[in-house]
C-alpha positions as CSV (number, residue, x, y, z in Angstrom):
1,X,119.5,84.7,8.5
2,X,116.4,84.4,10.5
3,X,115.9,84.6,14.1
4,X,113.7,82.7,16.3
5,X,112.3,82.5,20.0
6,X,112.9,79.5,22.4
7,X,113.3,79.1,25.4
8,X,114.9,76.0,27.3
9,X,112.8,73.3,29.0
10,X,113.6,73.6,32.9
11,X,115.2,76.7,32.3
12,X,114.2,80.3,33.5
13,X,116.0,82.2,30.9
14,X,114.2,83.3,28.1
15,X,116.0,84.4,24.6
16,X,116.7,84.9,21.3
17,X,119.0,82.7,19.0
18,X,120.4,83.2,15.8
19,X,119.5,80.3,12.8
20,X,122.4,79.2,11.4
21,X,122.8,76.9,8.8
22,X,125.3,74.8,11.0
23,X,123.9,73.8,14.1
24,X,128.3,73.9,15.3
25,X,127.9,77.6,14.4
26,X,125.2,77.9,16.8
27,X,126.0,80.7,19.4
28,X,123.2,81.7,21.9
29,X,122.4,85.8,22.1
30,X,120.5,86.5,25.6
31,X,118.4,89.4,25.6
32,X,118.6,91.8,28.5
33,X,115.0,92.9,28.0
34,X,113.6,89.6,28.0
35,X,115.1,88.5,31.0
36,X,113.1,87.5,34.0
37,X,114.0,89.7,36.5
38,X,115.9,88.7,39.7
39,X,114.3,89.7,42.5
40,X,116.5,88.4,45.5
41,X,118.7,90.8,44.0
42,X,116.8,94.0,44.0
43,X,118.1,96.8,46.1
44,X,115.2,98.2,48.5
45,X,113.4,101.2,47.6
46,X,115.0,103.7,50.6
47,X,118.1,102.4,51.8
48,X,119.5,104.6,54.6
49,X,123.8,104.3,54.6
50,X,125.5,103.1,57.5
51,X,127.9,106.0,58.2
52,X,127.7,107.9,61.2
53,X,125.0,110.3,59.7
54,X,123.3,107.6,58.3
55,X,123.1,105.4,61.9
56,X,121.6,109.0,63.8
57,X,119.2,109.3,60.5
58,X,117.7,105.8,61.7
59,X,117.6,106.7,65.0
60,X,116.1,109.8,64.8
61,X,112.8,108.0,62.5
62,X,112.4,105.4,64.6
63,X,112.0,107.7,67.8
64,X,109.6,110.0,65.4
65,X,107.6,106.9,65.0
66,X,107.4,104.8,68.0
67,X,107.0,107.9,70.1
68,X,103.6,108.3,69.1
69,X,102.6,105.1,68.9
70,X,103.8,104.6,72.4
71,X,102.5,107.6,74.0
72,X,99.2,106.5,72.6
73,X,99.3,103.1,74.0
74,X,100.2,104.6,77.2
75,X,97.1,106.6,77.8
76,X,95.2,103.7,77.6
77,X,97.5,101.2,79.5
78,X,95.8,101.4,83.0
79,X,92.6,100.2,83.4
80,X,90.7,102.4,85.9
81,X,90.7,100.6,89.0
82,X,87.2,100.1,90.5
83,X,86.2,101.8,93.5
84,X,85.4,99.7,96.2
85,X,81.9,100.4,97.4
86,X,82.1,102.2,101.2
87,X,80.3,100.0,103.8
88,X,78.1,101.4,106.6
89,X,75.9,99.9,109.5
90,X,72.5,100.5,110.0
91,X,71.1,100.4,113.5
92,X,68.0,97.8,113.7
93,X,67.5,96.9,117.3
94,X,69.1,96.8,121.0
95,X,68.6,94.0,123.6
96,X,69.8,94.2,127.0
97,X,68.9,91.9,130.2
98,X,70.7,89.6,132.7
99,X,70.3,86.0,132.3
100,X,68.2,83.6,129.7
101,X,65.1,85.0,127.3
102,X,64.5,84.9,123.1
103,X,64.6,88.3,121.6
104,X,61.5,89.8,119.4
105,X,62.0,89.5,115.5
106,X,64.0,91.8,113.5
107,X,63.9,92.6,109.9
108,X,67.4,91.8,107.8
109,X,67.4,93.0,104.2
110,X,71.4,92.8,103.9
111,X,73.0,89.2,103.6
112,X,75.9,90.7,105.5
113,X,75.4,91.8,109.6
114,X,76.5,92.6,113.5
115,X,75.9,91.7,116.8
116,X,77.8,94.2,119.0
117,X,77.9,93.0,122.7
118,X,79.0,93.5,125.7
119,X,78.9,91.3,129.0
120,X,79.8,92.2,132.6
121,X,79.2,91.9,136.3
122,X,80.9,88.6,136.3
123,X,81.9,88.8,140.1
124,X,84.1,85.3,140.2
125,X,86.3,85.4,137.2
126,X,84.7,83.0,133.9
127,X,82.3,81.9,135.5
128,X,79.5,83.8,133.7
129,X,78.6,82.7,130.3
130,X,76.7,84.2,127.3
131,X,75.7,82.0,124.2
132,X,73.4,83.8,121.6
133,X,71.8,81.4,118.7
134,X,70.9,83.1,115.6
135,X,67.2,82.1,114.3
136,X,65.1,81.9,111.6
137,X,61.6,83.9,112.7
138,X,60.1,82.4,109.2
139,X,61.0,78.9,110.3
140,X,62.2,79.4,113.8
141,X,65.0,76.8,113.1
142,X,68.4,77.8,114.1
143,X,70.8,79.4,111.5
144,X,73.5,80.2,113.0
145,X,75.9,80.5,116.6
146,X,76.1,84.6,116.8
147,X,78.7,84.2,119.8
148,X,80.2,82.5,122.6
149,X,81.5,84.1,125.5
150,X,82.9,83.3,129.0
151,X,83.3,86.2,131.6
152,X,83.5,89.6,131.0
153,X,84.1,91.0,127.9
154,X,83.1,93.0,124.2
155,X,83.4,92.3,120.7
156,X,81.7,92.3,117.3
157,X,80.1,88.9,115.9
158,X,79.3,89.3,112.2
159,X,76.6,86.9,110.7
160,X,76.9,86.2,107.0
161,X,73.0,84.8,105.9
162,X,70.0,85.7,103.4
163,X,68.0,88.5,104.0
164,X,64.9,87.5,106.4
165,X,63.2,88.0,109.7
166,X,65.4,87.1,112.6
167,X,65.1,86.5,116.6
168,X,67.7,85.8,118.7
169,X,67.7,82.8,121.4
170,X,70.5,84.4,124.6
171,X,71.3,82.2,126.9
172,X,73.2,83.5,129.9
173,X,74.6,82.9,133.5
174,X,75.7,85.3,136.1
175,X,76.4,88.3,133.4
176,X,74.4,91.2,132.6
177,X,74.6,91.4,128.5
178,X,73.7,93.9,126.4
179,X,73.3,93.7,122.4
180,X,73.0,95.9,119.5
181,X,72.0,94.3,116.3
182,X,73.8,96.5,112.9
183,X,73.1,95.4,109.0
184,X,75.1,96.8,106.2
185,X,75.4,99.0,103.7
186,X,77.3,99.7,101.1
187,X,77.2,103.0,99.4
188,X,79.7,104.4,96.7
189,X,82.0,107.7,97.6
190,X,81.3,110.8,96.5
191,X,82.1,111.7,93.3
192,X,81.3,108.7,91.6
């Protein structure tokens, strides 16, 4: 008797056969060795029980290894926030008078400045006005209204413009003004 290897067309078993003389006779032998193996049947590689022991066993490895991995994450997490830069003023000029004039150029390097003023002596109630005009000294056009103001009072008018020579144009009625012209500056804090 002779044996011989086949293996079936659309088949995945592979196997030996015996020859028999009768092809009625003919009973298949499957090899165990030859088999292809069936992998969606495979037991994994560590398999951790589910009794009680088993359940605080998982536990107790996945807090050993998301612990670290978190802890890590977390030291890096928040960005540091930027410091914001502190702003100062720098004094440039002072202008005081009573009634109507143009001021005498300044010298702006910031884009960002003040005009702190102050009108009084307004003896009948708004009646005294104070308009200062914001000029160009390059160009001498107008750039901007610095303030507008009807009786007595105080404030701060910021101007928001490139950096150039200024004037300013005052014009005024029955008030006696006085302004102090302030650029800023940032700086960082100490420390940084």
């Amino acid at each position: 008797m002779g044996l011989s290897y086949c293996s079936g067309v659309g088949s995945s078993r592979v196997g030996l056969h015996s020859v028999h003389p009768h092809p009625a006779e003919h009973v298949p032998f499957t090899a165990r060795a030859l088999r292809e193996p069936d992998y969606h049947k495979r037991e994994p590689a560590f398999m951790i029980p589910t009794t009680p022991r088993g359940i605080a066993l998982r536990f107790a490895l996945t807090a050993a290894l998301l612990v670290p991995v978190l802890s890590l994450s977390a030291c890096n997490s928040a960005p540091a926030k930027p410091e914001t830069p502190l702003v100062g003023w720098r004094h440039i000029a002072d202008f005081s008078g009573r009634g109507s004039t143009q001021t005498e150029s300044f010298n702006i390097e910031a884009t960002q400045w003040r005009i702190k003023w102050e009108a009084k002596g307004d003896t009948n109630p708004s009646t005294g006005t104070l308009l200062v005009m914001v000029n160009s000294a390059v160009s001498g056009r107008p750039i901007a209204l610095g303030l507008e103001n009807k009786g007595n009072g105080k404030g701060i008018a910021y101007v928001t413009e490139d950096p150039r020579f200024y004037y300013l144009v005052i014009t005024s009625e029955n008030l006696d003004w006085s302004l102090s012209v302030d650029e800023e500056v940032l700086g960082q804090p100490k420390g940084s």
